[in-house]
N, C-alpha and C positions, 0 to 999 in steps of 0.2 A: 437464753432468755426466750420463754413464748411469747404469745402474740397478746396472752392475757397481761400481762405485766407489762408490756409496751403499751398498752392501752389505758391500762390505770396509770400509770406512769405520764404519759400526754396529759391524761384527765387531769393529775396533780398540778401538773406545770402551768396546765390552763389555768388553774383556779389560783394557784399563786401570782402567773402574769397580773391578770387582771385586779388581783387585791394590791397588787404593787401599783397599778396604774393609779386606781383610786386612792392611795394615799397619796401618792407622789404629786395627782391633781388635787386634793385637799391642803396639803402644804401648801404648793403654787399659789393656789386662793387666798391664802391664811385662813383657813375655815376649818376649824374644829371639829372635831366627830360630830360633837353634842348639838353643835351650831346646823351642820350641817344632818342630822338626823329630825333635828326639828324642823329646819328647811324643805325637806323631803318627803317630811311625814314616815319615814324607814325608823321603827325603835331603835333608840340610842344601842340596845342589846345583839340587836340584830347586825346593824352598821357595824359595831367593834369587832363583834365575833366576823362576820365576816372580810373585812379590811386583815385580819388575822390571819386569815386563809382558812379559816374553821367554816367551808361551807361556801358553795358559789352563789354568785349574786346572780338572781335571776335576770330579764330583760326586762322588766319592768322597774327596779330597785336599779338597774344601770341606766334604764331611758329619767325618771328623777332624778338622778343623783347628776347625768348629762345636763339636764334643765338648768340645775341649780348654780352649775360650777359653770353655765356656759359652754359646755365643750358639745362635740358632734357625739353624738350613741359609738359611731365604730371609733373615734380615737378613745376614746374611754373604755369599750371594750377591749381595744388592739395591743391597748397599751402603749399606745403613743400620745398617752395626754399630759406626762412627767416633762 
């Protein structure tokens, strides 16, 4: 394995952790994508595909979406917010 596929590889996992966390904190909430995209102001389109893992969430779309559900930016990003 090179260094190129360990690296995309990390990348992927990142973006999975973190779509995992934010559902797993959307459940916790009871708060629906829909609910919660409107809350946010994040398009309903963008929130799904992203919660999917289709795409990472930037730090802005993580620092609202933190607002919204109440949790701190790093447990939300760390994946410690399930």
């Amino acid at each position: 394995m090179d260094s190129r596929t360990t690296h995309v590889d990390a990348g992927r996992l990142a973006v999975d952790l973190v779509a995992s966390s934010v559902r797993g904190a959307l459940e916790a909430a009871a708060l629906t994508r829909h609910r919660a995209a409107e809350l946010s102001g994040i398009p309903y389109s963008t929130l799904y595909r992203k919660c999917e893992g289709d795409g990472a969430f930037n730090s802005e779309e993580l620092g609202r979406l933190a607002h919204v559900l109440g949790l701190a930016l790093a447990d939300l990003a760390g994946g410690r917010a399930a």
